[in-house]
Each structure stands twice: as structure tokens, then as C-alpha cells.
C-alpha positions in Angstrom: 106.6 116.3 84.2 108.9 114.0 82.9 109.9 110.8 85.5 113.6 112.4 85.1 112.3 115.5 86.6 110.6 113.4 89.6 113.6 111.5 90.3 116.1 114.7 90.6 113.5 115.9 93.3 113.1 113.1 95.4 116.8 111.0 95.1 118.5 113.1 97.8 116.2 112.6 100.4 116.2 108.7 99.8 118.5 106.4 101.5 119.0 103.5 99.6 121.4 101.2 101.5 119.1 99.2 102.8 115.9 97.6 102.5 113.1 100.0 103.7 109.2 100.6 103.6 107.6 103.7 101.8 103.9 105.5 101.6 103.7 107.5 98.8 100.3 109.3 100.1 98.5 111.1 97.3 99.9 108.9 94.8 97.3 109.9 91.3 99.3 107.6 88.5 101.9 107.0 90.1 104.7 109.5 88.6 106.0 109.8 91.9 106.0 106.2 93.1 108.0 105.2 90.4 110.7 108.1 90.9 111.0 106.5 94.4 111.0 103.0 93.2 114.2 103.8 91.1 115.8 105.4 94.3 115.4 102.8 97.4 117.0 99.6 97.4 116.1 95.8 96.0 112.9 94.5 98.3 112.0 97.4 99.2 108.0 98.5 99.8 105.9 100.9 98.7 102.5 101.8 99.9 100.8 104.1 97.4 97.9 105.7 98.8 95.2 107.7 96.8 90.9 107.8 96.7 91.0 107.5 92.9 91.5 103.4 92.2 91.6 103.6 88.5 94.7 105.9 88.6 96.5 103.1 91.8 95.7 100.7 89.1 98.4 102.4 86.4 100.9 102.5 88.7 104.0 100.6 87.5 107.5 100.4 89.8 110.7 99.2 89.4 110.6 95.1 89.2 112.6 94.7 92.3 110.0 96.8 94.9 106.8 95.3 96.5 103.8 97.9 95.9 100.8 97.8 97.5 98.1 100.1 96.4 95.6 101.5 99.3 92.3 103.4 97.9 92.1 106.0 100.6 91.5 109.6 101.3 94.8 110.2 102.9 93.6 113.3 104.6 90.3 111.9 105.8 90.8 107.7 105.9 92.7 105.8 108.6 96.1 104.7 106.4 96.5 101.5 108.1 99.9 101.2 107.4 103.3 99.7 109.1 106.0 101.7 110.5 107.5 103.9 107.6 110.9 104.3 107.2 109.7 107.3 105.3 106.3 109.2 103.7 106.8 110.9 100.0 104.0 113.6 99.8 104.6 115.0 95.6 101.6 117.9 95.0 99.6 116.2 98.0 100.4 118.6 101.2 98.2 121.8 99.2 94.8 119.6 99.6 94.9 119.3 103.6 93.0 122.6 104.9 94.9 121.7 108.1 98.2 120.7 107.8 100.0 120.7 110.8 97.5 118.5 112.6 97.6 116.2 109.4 101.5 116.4 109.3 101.5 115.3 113.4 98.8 112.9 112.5 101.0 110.6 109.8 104.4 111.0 111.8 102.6 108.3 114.4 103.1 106.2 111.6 107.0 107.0 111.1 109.6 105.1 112.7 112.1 106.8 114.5 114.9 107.8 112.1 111.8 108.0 109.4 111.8 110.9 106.3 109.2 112.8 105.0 109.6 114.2 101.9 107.5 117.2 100.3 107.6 118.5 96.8 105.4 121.6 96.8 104.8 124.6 94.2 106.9 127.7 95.6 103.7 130.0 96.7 101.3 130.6 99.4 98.7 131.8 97.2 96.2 128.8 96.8 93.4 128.7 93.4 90.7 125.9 93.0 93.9 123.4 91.7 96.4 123.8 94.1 94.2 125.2 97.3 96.5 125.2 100.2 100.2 125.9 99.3 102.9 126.2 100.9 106.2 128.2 99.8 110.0 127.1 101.0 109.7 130.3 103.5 106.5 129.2 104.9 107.4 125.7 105.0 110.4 126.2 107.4 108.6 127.9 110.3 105.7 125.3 109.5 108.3 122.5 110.4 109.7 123.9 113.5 106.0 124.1 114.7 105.2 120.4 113.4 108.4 119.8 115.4 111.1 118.6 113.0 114.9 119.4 113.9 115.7 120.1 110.5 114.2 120.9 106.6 116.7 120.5 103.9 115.4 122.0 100.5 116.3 119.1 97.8 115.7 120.7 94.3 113.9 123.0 92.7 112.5 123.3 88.9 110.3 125.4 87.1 106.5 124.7 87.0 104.2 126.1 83.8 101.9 126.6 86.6 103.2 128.6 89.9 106.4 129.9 89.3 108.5 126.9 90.8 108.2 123.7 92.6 109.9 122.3 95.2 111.5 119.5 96.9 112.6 119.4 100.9 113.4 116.5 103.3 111.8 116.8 106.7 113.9 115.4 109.6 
């Protein structure tokens, strides 16, 4: 995926008007983390959380965004992380067997007004590399029991992979 592609995803479910403070759980190399970098505003913060160090460590952002890299297993590790303005989950949410007790789980660490963000292949049926996805369809009675008041599909694209992948905002 090109960082063009990432950015088109996430940019419509990122404020920007003010400084704010980002986890980017499930980070890899950092495709992701940079998208958002480009998208929030001048000292702004992101935490980019994934168990493999070696990829945290090739993670590059914009010049004007504080990162901080956490080597964790963001389904399994205590994040130890501030209040988020919001959480950017990009092919993450398909490794957590259970996912509405992980999604209640990392809202504790949302402030009120907070975003999440999901980009997600378009398909419920999991395989060895993508175990536990989630289509749009599934995904919006999945969020009305997680209790969010609204999901807001962002952008789609094609993926080589599963058909299509996604992007929503979770309010």
C-alpha cells in the first residue's frame, strides 16, 4: 500500500485543529503512523504501539509530531498510555480473538470526545493472516454492542488480498 492510499483512509476521521495525542496500536513499520502524522496538527503526539521493536524502530513521522514508540502486545500488555484524543487501529482489530471486550478495554483510555478509527478488510471469513475479520455489515451491529452512538464508513479501496478494505470512524 502506498502512504497515499493510507492517508485517504484515515484523513476524514482526523481532526486537525488542534493539538492532540494519538495511539496508533498495532503499528508494524509504521505505514499508518505516518498517514496520521500528516493528518493532525503541529505538536501533536503519537503513541505507536506494537510487540515487534525492530519494525517501532523504522517508524519515521512528520517533523512537527512527538512519537513515542511502546513495544507491547496491544491485545495482551497494559498500554500505559494518557488520555487519547483518539486510537488508529490499521489491519490490527482481525488479531484480537475477543473484540468487544478488547474494544471496551482501550475506550478507558479515550477521553471523552475521543475517535477510534478502524481500517479493516471487507470480510468475515478469517485465514491464518488475517484471523478475525470483521466486514462494514458486521462492524455496525458490533459497535452498537461496544456502545458507540455512531460508525461512519471513511473510504474504501481495493485489497490484492480480501476483496476490499476499509476505513470507519467510531464515535
Amino acid at each position: 500500500m502506498k502512504i497515499e492510499t493510507a492517508v485517504d483512509l484515515i484523513k476524514e476521521g482526523v481532526t486537525s485543529s488542534s493539538q492532540q495525542t494519538w495511539a496508533d496500536l498495532g503499528a508494524g513499520q509504521g505505514m499508518f503512523t505516518k498517514a496520521l502524522s500528516t493528518c493532525l496538527s503541529t505538536g501533536s503526539t503519537i503513541y505507536a504501539v506494537d510487540k515487534d521493536g525492530a519494525a517501532l524502530g523504522s517508524i519515521t513521522v512528520e517533523p512537527t509530531i512527538t512519537l513515542h514508540t511502546l513495544q507491547r502486545d496491544f491485545v495482551k500488555d497494559a498500554l500505559d498510555l494518557p488520555l487519547l484524543d483518539g486510537i488508529l487501529m490499521a489491519n490490527a482489530l482481525h488479531f484480537v480473538e475477543n473484540q468487544l471486550a478488547f474494544i471496551q478495554r482501550i475506550r478507558k483510555n479515550l477521553k471523552p470526545a475521543a475517535r477510534i478509527i478502524l481500517v479493516e478488510y471487507n470480510t468475515d471469513h478469517g485465514n491464518r493472516w488475517v484471523p478475525y475479520p470483521m466486514s462494514y455489515s458486521t462492524l455496525q451491529t458490533f459497535s452498537r454492542e461496544a456502545g458507540f452512538a455512531s460508525v461512519e464508513l471513511l473510504h474504501e479501496v481495493p485489497s490484492a488480498y480480501q476483496g476490499s478494505i476499509y476505513s470507519v470512524l467510531l464515535r
